[in-house]
MINUKOL-602012 format. One record per residue: residue number from 1; residue in three letters; x, y, z of N, C-alpha, C, O in turn. Coordinates in Angstrom, 2 decimals. Last residue first. Layout:
N
<dolo num="NUM" residu="Ala" n_x="X" n_y="Y" n_z="Z" ca_x="X" ca_y="Y" ca_z="Z" c_x="X" c_y="Y" c_z="Z" o_x="X" o_y="Y" o_z="Z"/>
...
END
This chain:
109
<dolo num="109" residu="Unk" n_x="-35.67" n_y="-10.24" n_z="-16.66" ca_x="-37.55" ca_y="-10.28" ca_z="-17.07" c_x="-37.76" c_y="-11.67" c_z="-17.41" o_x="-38.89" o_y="-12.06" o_z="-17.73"/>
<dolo num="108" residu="Unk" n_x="-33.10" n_y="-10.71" n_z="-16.80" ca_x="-33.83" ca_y="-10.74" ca_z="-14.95" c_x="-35.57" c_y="-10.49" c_z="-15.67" o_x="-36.55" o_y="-10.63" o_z="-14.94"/>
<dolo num="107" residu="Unk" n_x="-31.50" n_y="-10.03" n_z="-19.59" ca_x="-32.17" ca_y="-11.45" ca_z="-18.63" c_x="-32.76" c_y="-11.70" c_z="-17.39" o_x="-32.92" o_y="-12.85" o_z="-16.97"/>
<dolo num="106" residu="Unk" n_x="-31.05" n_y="-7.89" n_z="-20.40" ca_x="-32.32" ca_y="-7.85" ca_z="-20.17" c_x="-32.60" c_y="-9.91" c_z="-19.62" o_x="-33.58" o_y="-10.63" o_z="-19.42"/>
<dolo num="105" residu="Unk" n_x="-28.51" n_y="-7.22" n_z="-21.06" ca_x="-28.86" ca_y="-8.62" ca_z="-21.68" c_x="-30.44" c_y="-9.11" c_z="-20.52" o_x="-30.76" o_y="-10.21" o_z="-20.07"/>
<dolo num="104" residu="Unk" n_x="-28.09" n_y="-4.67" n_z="-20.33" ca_x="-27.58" ca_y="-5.16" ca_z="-21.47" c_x="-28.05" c_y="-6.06" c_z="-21.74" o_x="-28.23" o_y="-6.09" o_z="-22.96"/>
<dolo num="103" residu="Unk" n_x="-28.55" n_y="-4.87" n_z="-17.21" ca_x="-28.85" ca_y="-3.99" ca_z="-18.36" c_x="-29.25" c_y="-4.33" c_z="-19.68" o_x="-30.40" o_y="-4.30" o_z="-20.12"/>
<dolo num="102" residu="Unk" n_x="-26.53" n_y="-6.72" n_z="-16.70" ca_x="-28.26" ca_y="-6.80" ca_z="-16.41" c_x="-29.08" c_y="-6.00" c_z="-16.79" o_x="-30.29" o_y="-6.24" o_z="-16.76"/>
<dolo num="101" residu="Unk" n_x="-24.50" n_y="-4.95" n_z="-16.75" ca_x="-24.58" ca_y="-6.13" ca_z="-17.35" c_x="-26.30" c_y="-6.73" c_z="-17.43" o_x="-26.92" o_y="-7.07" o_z="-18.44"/>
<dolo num="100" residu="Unk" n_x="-24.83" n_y="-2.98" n_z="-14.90" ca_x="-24.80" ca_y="-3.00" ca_z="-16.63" c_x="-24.87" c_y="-3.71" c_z="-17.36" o_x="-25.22" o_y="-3.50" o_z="-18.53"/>
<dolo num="99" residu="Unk" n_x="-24.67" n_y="-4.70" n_z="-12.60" ca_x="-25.59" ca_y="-3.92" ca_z="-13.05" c_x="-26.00" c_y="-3.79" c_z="-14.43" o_x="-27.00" o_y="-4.21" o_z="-15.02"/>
<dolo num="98" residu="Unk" n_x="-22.17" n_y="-5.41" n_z="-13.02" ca_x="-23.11" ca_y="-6.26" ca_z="-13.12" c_x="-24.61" c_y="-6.01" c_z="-13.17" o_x="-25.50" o_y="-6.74" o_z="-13.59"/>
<dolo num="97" residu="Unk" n_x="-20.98" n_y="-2.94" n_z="-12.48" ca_x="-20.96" ca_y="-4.10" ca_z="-13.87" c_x="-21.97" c_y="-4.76" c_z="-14.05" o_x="-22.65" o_y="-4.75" o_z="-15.07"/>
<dolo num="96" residu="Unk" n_x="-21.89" n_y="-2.44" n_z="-9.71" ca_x="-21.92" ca_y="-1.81" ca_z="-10.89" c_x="-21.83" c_y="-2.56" c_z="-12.16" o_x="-22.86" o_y="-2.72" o_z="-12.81"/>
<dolo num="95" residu="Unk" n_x="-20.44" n_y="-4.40" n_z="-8.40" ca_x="-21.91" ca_y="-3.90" ca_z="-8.66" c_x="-22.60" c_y="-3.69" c_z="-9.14" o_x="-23.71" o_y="-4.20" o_z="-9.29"/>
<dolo num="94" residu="Unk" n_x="-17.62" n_y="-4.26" n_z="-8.78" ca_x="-18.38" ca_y="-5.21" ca_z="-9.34" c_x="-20.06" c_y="-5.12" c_z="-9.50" o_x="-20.75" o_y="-5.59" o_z="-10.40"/>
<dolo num="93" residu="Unk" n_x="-17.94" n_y="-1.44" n_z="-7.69" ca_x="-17.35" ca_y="-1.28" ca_z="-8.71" c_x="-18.12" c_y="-2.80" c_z="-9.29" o_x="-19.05" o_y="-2.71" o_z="-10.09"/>
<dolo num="92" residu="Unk" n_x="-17.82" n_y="-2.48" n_z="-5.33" ca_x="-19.31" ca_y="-1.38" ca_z="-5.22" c_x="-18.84" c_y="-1.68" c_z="-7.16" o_x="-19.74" o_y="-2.21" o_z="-7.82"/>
<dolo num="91" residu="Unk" n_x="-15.97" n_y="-3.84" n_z="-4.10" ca_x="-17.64" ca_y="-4.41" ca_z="-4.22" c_x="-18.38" c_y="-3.70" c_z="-4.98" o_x="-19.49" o_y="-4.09" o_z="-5.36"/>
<dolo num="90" residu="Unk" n_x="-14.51" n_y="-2.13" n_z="-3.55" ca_x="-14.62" ca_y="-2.74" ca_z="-4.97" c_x="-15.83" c_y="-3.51" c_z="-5.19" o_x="-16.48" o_y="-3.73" o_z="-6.22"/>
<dolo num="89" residu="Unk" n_x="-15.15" n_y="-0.48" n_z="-1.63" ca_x="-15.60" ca_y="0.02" ca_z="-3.22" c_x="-15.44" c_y="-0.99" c_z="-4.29" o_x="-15.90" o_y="-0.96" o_z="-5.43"/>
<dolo num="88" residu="Unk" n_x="-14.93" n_y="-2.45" n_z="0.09" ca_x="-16.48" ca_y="-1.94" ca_z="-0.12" c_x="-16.62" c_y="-1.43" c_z="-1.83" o_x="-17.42" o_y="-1.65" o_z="-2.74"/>
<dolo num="87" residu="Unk" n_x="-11.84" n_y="-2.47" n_z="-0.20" ca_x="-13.03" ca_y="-3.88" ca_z="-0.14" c_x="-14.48" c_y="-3.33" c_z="-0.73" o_x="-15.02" o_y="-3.72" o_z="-1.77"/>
<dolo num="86" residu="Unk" n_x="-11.75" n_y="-0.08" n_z="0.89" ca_x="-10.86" ca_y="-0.82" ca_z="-0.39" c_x="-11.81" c_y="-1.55" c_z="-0.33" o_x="-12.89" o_y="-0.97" o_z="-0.48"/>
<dolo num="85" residu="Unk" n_x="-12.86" n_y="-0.07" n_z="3.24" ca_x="-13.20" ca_y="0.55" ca_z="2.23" c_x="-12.45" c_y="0.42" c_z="0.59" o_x="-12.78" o_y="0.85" o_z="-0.52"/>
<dolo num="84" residu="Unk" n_x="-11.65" n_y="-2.00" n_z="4.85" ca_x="-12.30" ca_y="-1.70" ca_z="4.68" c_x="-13.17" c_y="-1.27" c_z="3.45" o_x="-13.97" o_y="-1.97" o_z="2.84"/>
<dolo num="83" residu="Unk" n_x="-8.70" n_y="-0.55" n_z="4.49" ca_x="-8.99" ca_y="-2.05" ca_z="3.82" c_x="-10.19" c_y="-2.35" c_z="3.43" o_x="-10.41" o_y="-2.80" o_z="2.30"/>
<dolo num="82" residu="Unk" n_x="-9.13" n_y="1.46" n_z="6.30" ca_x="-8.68" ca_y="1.54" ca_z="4.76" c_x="-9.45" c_y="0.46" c_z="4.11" o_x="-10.48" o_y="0.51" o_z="3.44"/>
<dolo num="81" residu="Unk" n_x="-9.30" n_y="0.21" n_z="8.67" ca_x="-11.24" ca_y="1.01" ca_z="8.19" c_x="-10.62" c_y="1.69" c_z="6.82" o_x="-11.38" o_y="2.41" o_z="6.18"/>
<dolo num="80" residu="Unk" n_x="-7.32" n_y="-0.93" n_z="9.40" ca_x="-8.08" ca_y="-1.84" ca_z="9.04" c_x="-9.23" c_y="-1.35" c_z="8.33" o_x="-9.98" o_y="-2.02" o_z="7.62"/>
<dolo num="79" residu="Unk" n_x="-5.55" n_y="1.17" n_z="9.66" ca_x="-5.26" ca_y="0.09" ca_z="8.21" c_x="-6.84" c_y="-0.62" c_z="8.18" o_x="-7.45" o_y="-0.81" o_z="7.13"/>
<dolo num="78" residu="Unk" n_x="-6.49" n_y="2.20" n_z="11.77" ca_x="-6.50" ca_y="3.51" ca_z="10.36" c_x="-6.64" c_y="2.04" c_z="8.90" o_x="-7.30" o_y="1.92" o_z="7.87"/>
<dolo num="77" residu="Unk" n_x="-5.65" n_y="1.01" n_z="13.84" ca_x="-7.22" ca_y="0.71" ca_z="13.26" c_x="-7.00" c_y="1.63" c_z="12.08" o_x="-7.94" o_y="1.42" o_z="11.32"/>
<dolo num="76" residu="Unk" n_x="-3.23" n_y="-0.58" n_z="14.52" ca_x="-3.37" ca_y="0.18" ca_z="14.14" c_x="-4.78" c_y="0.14" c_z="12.86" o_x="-4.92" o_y="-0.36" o_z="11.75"/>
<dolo num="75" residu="Unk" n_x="-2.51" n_y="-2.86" n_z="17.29" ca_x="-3.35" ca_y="-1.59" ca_z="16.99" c_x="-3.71" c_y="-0.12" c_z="16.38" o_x="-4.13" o_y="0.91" o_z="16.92"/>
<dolo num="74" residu="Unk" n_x="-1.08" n_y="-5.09" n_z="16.13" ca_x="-0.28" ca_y="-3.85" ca_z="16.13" c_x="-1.60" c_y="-2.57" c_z="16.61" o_x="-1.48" o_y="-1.43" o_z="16.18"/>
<dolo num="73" residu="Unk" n_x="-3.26" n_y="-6.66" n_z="15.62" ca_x="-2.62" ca_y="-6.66" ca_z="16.66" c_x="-1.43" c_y="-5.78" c_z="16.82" o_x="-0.82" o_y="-5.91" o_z="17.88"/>
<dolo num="72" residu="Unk" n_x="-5.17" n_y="-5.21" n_z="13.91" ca_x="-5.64" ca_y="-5.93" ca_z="14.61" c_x="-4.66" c_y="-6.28" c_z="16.10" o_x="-5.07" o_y="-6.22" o_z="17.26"/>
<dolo num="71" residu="Unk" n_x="-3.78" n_y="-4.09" n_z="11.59" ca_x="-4.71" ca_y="-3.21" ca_z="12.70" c_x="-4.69" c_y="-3.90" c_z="13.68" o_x="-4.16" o_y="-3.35" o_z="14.64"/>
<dolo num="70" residu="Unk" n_x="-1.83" n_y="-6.52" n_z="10.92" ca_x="-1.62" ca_y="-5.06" ca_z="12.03" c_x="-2.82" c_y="-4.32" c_z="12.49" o_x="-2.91" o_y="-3.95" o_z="13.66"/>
<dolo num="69" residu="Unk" n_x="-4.45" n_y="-8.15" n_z="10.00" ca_x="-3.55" ca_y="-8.23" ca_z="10.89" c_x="-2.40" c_y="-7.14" c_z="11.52" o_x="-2.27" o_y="-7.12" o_z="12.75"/>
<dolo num="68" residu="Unk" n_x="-5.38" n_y="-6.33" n_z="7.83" ca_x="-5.59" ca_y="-6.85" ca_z="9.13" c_x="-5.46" c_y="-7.13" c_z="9.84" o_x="-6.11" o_y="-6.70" o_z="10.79"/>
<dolo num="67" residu="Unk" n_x="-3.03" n_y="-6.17" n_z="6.34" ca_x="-2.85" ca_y="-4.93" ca_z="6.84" c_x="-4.01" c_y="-5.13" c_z="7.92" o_x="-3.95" o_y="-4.38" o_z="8.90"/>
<dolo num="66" residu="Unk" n_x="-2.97" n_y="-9.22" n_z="5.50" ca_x="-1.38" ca_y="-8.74" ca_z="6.43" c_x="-1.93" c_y="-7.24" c_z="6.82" o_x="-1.28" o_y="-6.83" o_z="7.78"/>
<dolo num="65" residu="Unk" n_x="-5.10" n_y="-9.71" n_z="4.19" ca_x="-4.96" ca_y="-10.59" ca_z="5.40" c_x="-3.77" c_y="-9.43" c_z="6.07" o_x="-3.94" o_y="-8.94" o_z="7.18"/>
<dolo num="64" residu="Unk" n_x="-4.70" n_y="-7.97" n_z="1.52" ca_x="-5.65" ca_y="-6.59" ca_z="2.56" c_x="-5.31" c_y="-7.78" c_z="4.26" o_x="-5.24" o_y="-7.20" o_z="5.34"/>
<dolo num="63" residu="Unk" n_x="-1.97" n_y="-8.55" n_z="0.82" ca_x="-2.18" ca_y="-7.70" ca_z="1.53" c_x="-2.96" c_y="-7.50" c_z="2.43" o_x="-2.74" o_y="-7.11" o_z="3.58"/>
<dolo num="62" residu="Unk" n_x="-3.24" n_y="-11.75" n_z="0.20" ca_x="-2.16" ca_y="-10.98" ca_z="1.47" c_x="-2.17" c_y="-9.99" c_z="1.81" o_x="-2.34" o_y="-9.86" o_z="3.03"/>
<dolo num="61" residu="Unk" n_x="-5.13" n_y="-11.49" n_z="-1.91" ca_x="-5.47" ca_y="-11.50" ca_z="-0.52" c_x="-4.50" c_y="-11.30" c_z="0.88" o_x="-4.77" o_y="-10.91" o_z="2.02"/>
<dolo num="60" residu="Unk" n_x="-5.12" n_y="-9.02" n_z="-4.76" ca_x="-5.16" ca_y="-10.58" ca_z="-4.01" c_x="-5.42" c_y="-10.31" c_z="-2.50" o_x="-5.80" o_y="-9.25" o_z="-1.98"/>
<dolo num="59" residu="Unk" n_x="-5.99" n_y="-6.54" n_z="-5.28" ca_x="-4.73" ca_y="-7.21" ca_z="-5.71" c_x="-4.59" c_y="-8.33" c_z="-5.00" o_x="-3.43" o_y="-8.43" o_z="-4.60"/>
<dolo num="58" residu="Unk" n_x="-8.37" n_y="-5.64" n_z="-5.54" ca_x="-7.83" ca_y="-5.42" ca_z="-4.02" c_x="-6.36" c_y="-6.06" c_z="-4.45" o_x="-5.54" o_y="-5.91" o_z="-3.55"/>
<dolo num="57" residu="Unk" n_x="-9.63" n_y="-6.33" n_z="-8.00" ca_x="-9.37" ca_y="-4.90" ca_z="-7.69" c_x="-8.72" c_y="-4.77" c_z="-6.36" o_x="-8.48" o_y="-3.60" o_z="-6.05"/>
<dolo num="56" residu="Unk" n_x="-9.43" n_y="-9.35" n_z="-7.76" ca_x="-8.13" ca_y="-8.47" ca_z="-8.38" c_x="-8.05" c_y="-7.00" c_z="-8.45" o_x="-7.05" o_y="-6.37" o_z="-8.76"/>
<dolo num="55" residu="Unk" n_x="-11.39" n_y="-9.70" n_z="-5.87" ca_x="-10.45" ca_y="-9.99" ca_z="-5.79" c_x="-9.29" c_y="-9.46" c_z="-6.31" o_x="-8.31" o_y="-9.14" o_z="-5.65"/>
<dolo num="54" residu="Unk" n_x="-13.71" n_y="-8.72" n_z="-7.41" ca_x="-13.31" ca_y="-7.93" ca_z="-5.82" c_x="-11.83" c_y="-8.17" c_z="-5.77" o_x="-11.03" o_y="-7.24" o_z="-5.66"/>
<dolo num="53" residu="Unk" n_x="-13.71" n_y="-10.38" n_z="-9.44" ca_x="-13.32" ca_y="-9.53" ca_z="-10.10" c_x="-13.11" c_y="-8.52" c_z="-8.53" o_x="-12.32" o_y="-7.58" o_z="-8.61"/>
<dolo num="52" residu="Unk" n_x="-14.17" n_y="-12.93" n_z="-8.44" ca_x="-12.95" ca_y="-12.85" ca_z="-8.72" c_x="-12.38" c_y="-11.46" c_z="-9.14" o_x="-11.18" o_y="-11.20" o_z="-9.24"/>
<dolo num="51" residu="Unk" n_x="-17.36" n_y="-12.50" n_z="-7.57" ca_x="-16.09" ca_y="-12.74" ca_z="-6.70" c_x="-14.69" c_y="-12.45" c_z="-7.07" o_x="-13.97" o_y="-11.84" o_z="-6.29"/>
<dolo num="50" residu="Unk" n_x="-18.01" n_y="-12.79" n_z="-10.67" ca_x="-17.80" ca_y="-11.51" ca_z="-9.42" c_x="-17.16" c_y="-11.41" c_z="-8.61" o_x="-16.33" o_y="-10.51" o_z="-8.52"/>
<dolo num="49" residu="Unk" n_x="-18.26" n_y="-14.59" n_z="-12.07" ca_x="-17.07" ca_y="-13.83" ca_z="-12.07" c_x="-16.93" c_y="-12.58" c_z="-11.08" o_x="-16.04" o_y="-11.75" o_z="-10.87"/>
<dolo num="48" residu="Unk" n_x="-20.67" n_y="-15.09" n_z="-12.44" ca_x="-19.78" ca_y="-16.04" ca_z="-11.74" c_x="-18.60" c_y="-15.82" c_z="-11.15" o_x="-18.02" o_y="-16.38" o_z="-10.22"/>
<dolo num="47" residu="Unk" n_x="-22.31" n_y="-13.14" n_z="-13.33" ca_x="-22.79" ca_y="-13.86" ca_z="-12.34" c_x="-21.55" c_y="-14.56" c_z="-10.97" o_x="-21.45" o_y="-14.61" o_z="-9.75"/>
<dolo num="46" residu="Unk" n_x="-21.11" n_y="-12.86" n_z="-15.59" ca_x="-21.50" ca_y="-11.91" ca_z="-14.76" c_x="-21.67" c_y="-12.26" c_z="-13.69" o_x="-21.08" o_y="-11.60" o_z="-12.84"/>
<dolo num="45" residu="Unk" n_x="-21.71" n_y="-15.53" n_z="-16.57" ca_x="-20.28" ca_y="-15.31" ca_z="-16.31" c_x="-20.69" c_y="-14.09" c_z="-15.44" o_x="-20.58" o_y="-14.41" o_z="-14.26"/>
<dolo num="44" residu="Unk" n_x="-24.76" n_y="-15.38" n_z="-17.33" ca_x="-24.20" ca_y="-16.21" ca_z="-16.54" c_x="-22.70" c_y="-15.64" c_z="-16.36" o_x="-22.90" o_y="-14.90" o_z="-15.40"/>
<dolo num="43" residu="Unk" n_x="-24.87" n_y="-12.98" n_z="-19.06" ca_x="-25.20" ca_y="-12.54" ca_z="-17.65" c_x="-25.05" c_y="-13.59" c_z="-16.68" o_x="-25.10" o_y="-13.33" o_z="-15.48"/>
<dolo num="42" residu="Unk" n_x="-23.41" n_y="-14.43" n_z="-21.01" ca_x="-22.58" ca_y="-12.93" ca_z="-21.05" c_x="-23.29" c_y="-12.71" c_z="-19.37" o_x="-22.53" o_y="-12.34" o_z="-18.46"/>
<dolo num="41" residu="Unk" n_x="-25.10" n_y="-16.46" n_z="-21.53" ca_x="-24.04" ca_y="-16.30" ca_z="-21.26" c_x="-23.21" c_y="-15.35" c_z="-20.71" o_x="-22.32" o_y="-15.63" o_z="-19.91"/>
<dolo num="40" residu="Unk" n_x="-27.38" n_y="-15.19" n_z="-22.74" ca_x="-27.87" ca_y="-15.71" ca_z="-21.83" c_x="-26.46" c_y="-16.13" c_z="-20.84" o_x="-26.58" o_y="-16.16" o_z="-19.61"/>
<dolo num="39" residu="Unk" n_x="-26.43" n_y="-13.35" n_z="-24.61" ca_x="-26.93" ca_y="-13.05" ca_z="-23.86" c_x="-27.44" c_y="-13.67" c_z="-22.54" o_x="-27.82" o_y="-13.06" o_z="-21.54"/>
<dolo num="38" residu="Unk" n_x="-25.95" n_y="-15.55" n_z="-26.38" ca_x="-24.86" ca_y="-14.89" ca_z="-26.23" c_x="-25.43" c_y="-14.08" c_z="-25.01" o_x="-24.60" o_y="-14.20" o_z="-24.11"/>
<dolo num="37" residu="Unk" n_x="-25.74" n_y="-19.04" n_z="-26.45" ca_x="-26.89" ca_y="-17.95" ca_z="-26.72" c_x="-25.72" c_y="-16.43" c_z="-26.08" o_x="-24.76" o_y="-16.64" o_z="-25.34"/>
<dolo num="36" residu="Unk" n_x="-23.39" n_y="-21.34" n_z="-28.45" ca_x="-23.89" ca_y="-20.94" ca_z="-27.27" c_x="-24.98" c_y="-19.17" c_z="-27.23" o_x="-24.76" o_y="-18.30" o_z="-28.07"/>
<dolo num="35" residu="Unk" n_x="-21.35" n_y="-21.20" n_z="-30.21" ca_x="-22.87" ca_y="-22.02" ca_z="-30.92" c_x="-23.85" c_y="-21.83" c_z="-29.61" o_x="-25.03" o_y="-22.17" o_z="-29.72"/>
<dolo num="34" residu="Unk" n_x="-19.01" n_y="-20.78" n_z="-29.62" ca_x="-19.02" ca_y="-21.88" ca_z="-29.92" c_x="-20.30" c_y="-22.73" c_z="-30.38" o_x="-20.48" o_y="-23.90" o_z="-30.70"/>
<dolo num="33" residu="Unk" n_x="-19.23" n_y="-17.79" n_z="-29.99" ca_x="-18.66" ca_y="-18.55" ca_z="-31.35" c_x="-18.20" c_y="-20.02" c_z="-31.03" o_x="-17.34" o_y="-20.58" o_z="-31.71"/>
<dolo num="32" residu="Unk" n_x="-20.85" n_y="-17.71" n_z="-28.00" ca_x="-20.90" ca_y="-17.21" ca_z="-29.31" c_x="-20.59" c_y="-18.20" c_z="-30.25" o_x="-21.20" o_y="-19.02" o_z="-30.94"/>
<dolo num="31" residu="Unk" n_x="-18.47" n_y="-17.75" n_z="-26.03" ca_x="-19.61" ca_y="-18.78" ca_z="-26.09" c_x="-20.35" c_y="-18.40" c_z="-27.03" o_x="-21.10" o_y="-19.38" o_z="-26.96"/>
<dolo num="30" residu="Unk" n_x="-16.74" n_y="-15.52" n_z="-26.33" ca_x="-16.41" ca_y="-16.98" ca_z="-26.98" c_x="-17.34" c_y="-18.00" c_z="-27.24" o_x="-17.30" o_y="-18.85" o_z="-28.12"/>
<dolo num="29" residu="Unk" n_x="-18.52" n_y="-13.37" n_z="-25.74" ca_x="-18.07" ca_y="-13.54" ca_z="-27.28" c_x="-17.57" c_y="-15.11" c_z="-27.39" o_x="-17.90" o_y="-15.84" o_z="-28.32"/>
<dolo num="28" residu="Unk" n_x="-18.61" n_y="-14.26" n_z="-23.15" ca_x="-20.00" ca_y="-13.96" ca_z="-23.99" c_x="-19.28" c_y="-14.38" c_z="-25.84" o_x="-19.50" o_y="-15.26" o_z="-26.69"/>
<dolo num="27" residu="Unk" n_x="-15.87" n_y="-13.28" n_z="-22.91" ca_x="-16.56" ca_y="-14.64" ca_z="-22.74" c_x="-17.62" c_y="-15.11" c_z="-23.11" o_x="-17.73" o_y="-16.30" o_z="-23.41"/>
<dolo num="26" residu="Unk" n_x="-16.38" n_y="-10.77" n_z="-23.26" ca_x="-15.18" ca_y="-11.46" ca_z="-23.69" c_x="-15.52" c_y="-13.43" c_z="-23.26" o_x="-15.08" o_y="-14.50" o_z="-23.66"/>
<dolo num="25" residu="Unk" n_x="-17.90" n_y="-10.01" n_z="-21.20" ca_x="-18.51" ca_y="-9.85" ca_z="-22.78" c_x="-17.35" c_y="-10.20" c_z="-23.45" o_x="-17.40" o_y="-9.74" o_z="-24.59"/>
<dolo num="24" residu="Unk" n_x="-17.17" n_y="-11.07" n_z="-18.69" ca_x="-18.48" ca_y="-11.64" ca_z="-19.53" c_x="-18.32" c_y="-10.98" c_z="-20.98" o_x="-18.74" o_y="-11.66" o_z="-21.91"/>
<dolo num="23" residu="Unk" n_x="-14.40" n_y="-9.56" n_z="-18.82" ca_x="-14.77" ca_y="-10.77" ca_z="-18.59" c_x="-16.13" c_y="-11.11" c_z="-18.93" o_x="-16.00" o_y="-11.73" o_z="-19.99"/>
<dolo num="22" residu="Unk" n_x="-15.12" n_y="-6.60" n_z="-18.93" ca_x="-14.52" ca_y="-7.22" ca_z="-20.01" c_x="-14.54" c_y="-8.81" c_z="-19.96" o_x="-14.70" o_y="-9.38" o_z="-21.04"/>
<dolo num="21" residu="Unk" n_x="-16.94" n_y="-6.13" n_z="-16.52" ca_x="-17.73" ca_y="-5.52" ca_z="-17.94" c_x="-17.14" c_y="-6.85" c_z="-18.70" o_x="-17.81" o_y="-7.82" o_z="-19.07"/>
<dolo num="20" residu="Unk" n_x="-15.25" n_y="-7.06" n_z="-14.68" ca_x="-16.34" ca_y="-7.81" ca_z="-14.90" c_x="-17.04" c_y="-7.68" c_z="-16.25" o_x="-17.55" o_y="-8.57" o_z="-16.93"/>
<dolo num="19" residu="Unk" n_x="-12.75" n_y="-5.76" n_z="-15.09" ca_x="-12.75" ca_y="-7.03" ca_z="-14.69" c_x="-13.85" c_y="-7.67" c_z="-15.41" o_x="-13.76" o_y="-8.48" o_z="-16.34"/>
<dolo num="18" residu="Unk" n_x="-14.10" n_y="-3.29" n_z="-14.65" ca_x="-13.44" ca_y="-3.41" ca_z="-16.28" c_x="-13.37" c_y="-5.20" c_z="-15.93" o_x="-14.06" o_y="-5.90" o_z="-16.68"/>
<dolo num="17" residu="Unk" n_x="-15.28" n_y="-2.89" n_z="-11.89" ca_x="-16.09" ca_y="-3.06" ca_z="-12.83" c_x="-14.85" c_y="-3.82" c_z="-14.63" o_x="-15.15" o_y="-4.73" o_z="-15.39"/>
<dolo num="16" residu="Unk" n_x="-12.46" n_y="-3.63" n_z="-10.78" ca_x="-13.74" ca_y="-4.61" ca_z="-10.70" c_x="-14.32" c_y="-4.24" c_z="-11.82" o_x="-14.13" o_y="-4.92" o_z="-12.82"/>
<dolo num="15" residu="Unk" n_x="-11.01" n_y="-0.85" n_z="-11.54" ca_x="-10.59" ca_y="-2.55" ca_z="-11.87" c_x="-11.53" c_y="-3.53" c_z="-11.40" o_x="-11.16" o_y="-4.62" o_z="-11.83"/>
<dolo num="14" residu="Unk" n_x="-12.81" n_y="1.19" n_z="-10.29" ca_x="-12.69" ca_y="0.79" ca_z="-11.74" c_x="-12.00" c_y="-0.38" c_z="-12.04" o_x="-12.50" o_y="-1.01" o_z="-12.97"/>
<dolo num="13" residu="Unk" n_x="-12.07" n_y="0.21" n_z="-7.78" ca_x="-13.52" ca_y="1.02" ca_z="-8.32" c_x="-13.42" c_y="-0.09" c_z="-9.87" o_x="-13.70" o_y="-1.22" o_z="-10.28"/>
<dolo num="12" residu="Unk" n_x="-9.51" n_y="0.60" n_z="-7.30" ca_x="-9.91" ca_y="-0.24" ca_z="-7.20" c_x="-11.38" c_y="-0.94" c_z="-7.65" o_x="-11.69" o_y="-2.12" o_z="-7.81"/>
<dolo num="11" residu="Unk" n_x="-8.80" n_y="2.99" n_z="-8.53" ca_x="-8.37" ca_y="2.48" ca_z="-8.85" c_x="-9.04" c_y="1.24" c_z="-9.07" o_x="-9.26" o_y="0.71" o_z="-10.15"/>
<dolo num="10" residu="Unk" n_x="-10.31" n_y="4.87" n_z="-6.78" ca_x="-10.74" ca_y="4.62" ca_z="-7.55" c_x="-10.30" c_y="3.83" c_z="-8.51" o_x="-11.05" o_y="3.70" o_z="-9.47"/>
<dolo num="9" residu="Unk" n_x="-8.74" n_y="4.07" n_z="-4.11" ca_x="-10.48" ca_y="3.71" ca_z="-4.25" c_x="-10.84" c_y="3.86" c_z="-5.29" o_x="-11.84" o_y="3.17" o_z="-5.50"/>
<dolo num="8" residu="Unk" n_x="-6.05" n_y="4.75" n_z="-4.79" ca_x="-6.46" ca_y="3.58" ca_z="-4.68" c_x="-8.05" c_y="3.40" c_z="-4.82" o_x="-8.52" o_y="2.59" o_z="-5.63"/>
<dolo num="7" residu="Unk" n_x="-6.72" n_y="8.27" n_z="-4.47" ca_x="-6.71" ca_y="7.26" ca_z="-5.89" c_x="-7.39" c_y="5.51" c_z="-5.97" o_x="-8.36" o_y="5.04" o_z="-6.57"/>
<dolo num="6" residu="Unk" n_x="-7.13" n_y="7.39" n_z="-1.60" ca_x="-8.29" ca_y="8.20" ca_z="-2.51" c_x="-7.95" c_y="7.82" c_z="-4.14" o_x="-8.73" o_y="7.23" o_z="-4.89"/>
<dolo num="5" residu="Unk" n_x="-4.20" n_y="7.08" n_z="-0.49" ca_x="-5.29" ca_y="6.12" ca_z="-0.37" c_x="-6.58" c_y="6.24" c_z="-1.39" o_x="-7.01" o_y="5.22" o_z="-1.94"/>
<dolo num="4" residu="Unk" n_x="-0.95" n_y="6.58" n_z="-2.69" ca_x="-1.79" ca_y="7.26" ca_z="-1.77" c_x="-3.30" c_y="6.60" c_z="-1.73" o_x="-3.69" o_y="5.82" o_z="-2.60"/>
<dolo num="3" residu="Unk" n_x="0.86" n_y="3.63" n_z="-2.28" ca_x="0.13" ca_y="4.30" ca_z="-3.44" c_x="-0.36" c_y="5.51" c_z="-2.48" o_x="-0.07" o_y="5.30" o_z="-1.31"/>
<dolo num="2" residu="Unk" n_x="1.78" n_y="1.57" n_z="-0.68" ca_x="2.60" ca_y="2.65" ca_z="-0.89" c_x="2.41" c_y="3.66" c_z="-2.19" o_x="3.26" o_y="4.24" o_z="-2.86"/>
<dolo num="1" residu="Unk" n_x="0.83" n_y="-1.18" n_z="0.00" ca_x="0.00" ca_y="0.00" ca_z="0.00" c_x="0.87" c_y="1.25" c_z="0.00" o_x="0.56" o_y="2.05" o_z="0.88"/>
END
């Protein structure tokens, strides 16, 4: 974490959603062109890929485990209500995609 913190959130923001946008409709496209419904695909992977896409907007899991662990027993709470919010936005960022995504391929009617 030797970035400043307020970028990072949007950093992290935007690498979920691009994660998720570009993962289903890059996957959408392959199931396409294997004879698969393209819409019905594109909002399954949306679906699936969420989790993974929190994941690489936070850059894996040591960090945010290791800056919990100092808040936690180094008592330094500043790291842990960062992490926090690293976490939230990226949630918020996959959200979003998937939003758009449910948009786009009108599959929830």
């Amino acid at each position: 974490m030797n970035q400043p913190f307020i970028p990072g959130l949007f950093e992290a923001y935007f690498i979920a959603l691009g994660v998720l946008l570009g993962g289903s409709l890059i996957g959408g496209l392959a199931s396409f062109l294997t004879g698969q419904p393209l819409m019905t695909e594109i909002a399954r992977f949306s679906s699936s890929i969420r989790i993974w896409a929190i994941i690489a907007a936070i850059g894996g899991t040591f960090d945010t485990v290791y800056s919990f662990e100092k808040g936690l027993f180094h008592g330094e709470t500043k790291d842990i209500f960062k992490q926090f919010l690293l976490i939230l936005t990226a949630i918020g960022g996959a959200q979003t995609g998937a939003l758009l995504i449910d948009w786009l391929t009108q599959e929830h009617i």
